[in-house]
C-alpha positions in Angstrom: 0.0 0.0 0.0 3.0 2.4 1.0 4.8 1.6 -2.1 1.2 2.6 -3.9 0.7 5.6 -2.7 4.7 6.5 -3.3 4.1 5.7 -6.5 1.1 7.9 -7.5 3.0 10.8 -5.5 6.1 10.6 -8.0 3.7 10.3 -11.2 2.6 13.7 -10.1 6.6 15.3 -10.5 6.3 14.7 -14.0 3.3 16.4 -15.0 3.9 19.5 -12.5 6.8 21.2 -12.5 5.0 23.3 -9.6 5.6 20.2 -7.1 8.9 20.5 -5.0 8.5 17.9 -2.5 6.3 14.6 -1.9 5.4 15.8 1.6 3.8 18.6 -0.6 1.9 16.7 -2.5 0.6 14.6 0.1 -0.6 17.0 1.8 -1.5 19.9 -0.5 -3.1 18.2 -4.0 -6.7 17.9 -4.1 -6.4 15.7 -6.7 -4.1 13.0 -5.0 -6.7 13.4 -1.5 -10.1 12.6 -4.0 -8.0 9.8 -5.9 -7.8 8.2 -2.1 -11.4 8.7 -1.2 -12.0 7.1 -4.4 -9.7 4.0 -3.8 -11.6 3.2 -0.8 -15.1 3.9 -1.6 -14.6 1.7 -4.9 -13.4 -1.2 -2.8 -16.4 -0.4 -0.7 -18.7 -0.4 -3.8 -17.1 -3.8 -5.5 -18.3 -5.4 -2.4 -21.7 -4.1 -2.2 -21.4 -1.9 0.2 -23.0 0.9 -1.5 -24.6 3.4 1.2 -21.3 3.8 2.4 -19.4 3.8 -0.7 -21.5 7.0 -2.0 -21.1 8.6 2.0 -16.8 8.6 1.7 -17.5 9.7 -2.2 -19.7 12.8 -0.7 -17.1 13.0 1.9 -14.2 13.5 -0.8 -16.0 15.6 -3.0 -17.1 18.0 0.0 -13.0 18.1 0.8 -11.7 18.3 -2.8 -14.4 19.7 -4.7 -13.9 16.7 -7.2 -16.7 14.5 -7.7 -16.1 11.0 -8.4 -18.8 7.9 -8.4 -17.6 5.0 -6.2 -18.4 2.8 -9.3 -16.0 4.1 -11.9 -13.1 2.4 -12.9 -9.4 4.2 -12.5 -5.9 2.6 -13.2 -2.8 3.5 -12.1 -0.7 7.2 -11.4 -3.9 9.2 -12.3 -3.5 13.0 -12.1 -6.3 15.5 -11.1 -4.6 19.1 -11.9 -6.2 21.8 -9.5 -9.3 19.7 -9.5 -11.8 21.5 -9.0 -15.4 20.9 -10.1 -14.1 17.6 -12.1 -17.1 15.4 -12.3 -16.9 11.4 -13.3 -19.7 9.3 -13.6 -20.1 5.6 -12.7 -19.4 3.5 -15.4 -16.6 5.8 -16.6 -13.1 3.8 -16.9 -9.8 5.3 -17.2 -6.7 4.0 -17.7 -2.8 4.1 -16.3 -1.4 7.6 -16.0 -4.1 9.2 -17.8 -4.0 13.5 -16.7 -7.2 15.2 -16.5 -7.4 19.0 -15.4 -10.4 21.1 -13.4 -13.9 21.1 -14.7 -13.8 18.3 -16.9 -17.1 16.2 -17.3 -16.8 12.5 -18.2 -20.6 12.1 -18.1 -23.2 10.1 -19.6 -26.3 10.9 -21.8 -28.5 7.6 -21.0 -31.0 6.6 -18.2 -30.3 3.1 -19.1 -28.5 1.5 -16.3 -25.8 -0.1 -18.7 -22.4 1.4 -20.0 -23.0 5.3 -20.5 -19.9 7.4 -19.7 -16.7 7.6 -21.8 -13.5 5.1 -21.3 -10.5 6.5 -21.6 -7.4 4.4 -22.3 -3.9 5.0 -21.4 -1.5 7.9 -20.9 -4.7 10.0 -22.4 -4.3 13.9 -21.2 -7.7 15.8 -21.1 -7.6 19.6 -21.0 -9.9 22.1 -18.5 -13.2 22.2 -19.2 -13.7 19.4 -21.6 -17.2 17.4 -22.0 -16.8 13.7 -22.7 -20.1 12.7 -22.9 -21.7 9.5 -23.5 -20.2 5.5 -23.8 -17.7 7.2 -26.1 -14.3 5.7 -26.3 -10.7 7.4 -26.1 -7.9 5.5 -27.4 -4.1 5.7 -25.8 -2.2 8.7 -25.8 -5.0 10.4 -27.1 -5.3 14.4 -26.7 -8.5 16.5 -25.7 -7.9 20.1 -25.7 -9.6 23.1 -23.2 -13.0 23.3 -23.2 -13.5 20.5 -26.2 -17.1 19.2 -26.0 -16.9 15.0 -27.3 -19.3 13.3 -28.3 -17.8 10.7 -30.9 -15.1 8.3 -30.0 -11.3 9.7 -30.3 -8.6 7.5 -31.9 -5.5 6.7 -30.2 -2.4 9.3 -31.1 -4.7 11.6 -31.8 -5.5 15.5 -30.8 -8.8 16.7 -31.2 -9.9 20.1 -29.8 -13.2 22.6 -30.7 -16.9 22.4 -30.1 -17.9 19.5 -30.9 -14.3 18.2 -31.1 -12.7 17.3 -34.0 -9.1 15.8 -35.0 -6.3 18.8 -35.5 -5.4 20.7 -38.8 -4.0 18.3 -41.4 -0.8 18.6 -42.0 -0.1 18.7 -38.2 1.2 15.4 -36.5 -0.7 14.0 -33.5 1.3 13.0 -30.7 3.2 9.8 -31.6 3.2 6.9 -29.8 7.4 7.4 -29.7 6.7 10.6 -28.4 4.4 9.8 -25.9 6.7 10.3 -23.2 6.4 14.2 -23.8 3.7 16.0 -22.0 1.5 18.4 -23.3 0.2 20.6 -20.6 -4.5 20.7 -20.5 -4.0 18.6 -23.6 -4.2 21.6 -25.7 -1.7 21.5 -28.8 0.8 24.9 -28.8 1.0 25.3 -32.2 -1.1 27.9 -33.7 -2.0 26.1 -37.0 -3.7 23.1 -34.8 -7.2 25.0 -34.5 -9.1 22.8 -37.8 -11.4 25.8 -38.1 -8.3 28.7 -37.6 -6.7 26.4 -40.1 -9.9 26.3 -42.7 -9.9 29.9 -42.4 -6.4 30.6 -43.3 -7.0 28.6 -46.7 -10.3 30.0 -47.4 -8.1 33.9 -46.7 -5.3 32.3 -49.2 -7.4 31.5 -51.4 -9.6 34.9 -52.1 -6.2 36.6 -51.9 -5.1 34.3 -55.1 -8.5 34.7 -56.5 -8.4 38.7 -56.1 -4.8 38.9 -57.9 -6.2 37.0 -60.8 -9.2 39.1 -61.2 -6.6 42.1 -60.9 -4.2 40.2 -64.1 -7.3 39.3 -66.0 -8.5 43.3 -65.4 -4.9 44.5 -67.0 -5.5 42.1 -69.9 -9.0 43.0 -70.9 -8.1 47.4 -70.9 -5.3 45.7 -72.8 -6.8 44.1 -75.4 -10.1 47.2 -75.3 -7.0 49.3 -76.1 -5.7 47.5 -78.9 -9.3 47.2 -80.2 -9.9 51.3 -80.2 -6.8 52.0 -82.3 -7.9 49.0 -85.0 -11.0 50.8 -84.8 -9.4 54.2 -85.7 -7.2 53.2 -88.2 
């Protein structure tokens, strides 16, 4: 258990370069305190004791301000940045050092009582206040940028930002599985030309300019040949 709880101290190091000590952490990260009242009010709930499973959920959210279901499913070195108002529903599942930051929603859009929140697979990074909503399915080392509302299943090495969210510019490489390694902080790509609609525009702007210089050339040509015309005429 020691060795546990080491462990998902240290995972934080590398995705927070604002961390300076594992005493710290311990005892100042919101996120690391709800991922503990999780632990325990899972076990709680995998054994059927569900009154008190949801009471030590309350009990973390009313501490952290992060609001997890007893019944969701959460692997290993999982990061909660800032934390609050994060909300995750019960059949959600996430994977092995996945990083989600504040106000992010994985929540379903079903009153049936089967699978109907997202499941997010490993090393996945989800920026603040992204929507996953519905049974939707993330692959590994996927991206969600800020604020992204998703609603369609994201495949693995990809980055998808936008409302509703859709798969950067082309022409711009999604995270590669050999880069996976690097972070990208709120899952948010840096480059400018990574917006798909910024990117649509900048064609659509290239193209009217093009479009503009050939009226202008086809313009010249035309009092050209009107010139060339008059002077036929007066001879």
């Amino acid at each position: 258990m020691f060795k546990k709880i080491v462990n998902e101290i240290d995972s934080v190091f590398a995705r927070d370069p604002a961390a300076h000590s594992r005493l710290e952490v311990f005892l100042c990260y919101p996120g690391l305190h709800a991922l503990f009242f999780h632990r325990a009010a899972n076990w709680l709930w995998r054994r059927s004791w569900r009154v008190l499973a949801r009471f030590i959920s309350y009990i973390g959210r009313f501490v952290t301000g992060i609001e997890i279901h007893p019944g969701a499913t959460i692997g290993q070195r999982f990061f909660i940045d800032h934390g609050m108002g994060v909300v995750i529903g019960e059949t959600a599942s996430i994977g092995n050092d996945v990083t989600i930051y504040h106000d992010v929603t994985l929540g379903g859009t079903s009153l049936s009582k089967g699978l109907r929140h997202p499941q997010i697979g490993n090393n996945v990074i989800i920026g603040a206040g992204a929507q996953l909503l519905g049974p939707i399915r993330v692959g590994d080392n996927a991206r969600i940028g800020s604020n992204a509302v998703v609603v369609k299943d994201v495949e693995a090495d990809t980055s998808v930002v936008g409302i509703p969210a859709r798969p950067v510019a082309e022409g711009v490489p999604p995270p590669a599985k050999k880069d996976s390694a690097v972070f990208a902080a709120y899952g948010t790509p840096s480059d400018d030309n990574t917006d798909p609609v910024l990117h649509m525009l900048e064609q659509m702007h290239g193209e009217i300019q093009a479009l503009n210089k050939r009226v202008v050339e086809l313009e010249a040509e035309n009092a050209s040949l009107s010139d060339s015309a008059k002077k036929w005429e007066a001879l």
